[in-house]
C-alpha positions in Angstrom: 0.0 0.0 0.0 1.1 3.6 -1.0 1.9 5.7 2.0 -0.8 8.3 2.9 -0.5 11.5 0.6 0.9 14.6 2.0 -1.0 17.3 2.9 0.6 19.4 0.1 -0.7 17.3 -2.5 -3.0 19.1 -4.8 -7.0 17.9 -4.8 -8.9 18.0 -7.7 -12.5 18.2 -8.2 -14.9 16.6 -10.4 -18.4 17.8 -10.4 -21.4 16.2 -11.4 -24.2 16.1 -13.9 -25.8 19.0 -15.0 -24.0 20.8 -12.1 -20.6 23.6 -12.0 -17.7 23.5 -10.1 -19.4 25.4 -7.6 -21.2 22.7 -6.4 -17.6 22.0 -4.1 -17.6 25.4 -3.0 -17.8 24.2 1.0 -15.1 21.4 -0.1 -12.5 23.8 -2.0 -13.3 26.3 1.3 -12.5 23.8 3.7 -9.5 22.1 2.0 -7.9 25.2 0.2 -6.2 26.7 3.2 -4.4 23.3 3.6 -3.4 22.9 -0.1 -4.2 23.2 -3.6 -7.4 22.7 -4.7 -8.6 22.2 -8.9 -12.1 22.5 -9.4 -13.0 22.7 -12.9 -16.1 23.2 -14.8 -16.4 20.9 -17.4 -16.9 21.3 -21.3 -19.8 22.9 -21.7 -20.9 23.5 -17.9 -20.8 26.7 -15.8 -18.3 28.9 -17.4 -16.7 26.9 -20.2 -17.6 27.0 -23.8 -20.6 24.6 -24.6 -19.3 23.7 -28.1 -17.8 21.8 -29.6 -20.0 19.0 -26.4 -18.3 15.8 -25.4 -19.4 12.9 -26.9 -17.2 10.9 -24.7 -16.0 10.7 -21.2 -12.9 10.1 -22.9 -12.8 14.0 -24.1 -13.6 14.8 -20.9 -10.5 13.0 -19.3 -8.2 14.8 -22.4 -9.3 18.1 -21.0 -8.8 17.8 -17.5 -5.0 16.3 -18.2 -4.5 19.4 -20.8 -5.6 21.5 -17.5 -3.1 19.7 -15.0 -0.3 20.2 -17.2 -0.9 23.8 -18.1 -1.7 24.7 -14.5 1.3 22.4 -13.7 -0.2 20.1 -11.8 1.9 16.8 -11.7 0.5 14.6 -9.0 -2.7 15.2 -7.2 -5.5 13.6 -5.2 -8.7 13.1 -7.7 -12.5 13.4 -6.1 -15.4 12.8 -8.8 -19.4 13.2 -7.6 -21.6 10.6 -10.0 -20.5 11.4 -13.5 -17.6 13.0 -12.4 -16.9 9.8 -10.2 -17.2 7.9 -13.8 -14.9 10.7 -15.3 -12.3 10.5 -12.8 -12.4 6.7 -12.9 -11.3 7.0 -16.7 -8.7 9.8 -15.8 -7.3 6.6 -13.3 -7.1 4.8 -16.6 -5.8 6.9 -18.3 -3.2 8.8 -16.1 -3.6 7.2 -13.0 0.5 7.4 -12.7 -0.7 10.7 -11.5 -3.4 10.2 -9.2 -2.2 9.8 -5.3 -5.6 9.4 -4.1 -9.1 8.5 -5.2 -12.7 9.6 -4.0 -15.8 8.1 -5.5 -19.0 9.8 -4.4 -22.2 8.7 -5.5 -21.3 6.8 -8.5 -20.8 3.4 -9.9 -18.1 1.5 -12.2 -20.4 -0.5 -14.0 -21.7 0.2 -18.2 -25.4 1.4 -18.7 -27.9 -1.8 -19.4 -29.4 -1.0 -23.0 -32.4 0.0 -20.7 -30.6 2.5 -18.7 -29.0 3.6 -22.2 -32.0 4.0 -23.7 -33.2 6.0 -21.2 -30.3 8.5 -20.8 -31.0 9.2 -24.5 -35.1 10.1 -24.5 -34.2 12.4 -21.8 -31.0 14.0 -24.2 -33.7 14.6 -26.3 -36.3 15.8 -23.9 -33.6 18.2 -23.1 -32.8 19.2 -26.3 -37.0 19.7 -27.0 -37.4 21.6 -23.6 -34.8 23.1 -21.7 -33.4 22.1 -18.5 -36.1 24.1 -16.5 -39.0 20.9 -16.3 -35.9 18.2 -15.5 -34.5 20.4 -12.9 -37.8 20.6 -11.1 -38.5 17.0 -11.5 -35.0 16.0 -10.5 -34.4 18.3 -7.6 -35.5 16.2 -4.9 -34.0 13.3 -6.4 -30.2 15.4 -6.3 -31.1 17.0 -2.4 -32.2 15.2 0.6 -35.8 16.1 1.3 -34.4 18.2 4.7 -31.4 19.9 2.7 -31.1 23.2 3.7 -33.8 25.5 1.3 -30.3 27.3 0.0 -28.6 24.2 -1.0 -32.1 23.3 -2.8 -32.1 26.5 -4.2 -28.3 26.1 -5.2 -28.5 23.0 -6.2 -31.7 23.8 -8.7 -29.5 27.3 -10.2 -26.7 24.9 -11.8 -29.1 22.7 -13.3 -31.5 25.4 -14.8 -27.9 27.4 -15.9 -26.5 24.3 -17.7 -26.7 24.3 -21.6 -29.0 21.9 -22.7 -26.9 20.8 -25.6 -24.0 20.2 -23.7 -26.3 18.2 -20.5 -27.7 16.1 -23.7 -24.2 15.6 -24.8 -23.1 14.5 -21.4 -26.2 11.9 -20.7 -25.5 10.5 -24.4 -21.3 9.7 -23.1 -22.4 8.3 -20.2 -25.2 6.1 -21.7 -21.9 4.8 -24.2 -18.9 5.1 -21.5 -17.1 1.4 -21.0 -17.4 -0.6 -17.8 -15.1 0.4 -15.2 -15.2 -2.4 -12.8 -12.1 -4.1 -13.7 -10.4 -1.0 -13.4 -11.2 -0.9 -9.4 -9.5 -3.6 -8.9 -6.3 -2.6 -10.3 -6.4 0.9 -8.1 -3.2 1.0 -5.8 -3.6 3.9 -4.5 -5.3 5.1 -1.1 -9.3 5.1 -2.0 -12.1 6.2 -0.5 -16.0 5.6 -1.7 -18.7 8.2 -0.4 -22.5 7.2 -0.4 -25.7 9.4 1.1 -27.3 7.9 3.7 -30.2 9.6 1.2 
């Protein structure tokens, strides 16, 4: 086993779907004074450009290592919510040389079921029909514990509504296509931690 990684060791944050990096703002406030903390937004979310959209968690991986190495990040802890949990599990397979630590929150390893799939897509193109407005407010209390604080609810339902629809549909599309990860778990050396909500 790896020793423990130094408290200098950069984190970097992965945040879910259709969320912003803002959605670690009480992580990057607790962990920043202690060391360096990377919270992106992703293509197409909160500030970034939403074209051209990922197709492919793949693409998404390629960005975040084009951001480590401009910001001259070499080695760092890597913490993914849900999608960004499936995101940072293909970063691991793709640079995990680099990755000291691992957090999985709310996610899982395994491929989509054609069901599941199938599903992932109507909605794409619900979104892509609608807006994000109706799935945000069927979704919310799915995304918030029903006694969440009314301004994490409130916080929560601003990065959905804010996301580009093109790029959320993009995203649900490269998630109902990304490989299976579960062989991957079991090669991880490094110190790991899984997070699941009680709710």
């Amino acid at each position: 086993m790896p020793p423990l990684t130094p408290i200098d060791t950069p984190l970097v944050l992965i945040h879910g779907h259709p969320f912003d990096h803002t959605m670690w703002t009480p992580q990057i406030e607790a962990f920043s004074p202690a060391r360096r903390v990377v919270a992106p937004d992703l293509r197409g979310y909160g500030r970034t450009p939403t074209t051209p959209a990922v197709t492919r968690f793949a693409d998404f991986a390629a960005d975040l290592e084009a951001l480590l190495d401009e910001l001259e990040v070499e080695t760092f802890v890597l913490a993914g919510l849900s999608m960004g949990g499936q995101i940072a599990m293909d970063c691991y397979s793709r640079f995990g040389e680099r990755v000291r630590g691992l957090v999985l929150a709310d996610t899982f390893p395994a491929a989509d079921t054609p069901e599941a799939a199938r599903t992932r897509n109507e909605t794409a193109d619900r979104l892509l029909r609608e807006g994000m407005r109706g799935y945000a407010d069927e979704v919310l209390e799915r995304m918030v514990a029903p006694y969440a604080d009314p301004q994490v609810k409130a916080h929560v339902h601003r990065m959905m509504t804010a996301t580009d629809p093109g790029s959320a549909a993009a995203a649900l599309r490269a998630r109902a296509q990304r490989p299976d990860y579960t062989h991957l778990l079991t090669k991880v050396t490094v110190p790991a931690l899984v997070v699941v909500g009680a709710d």
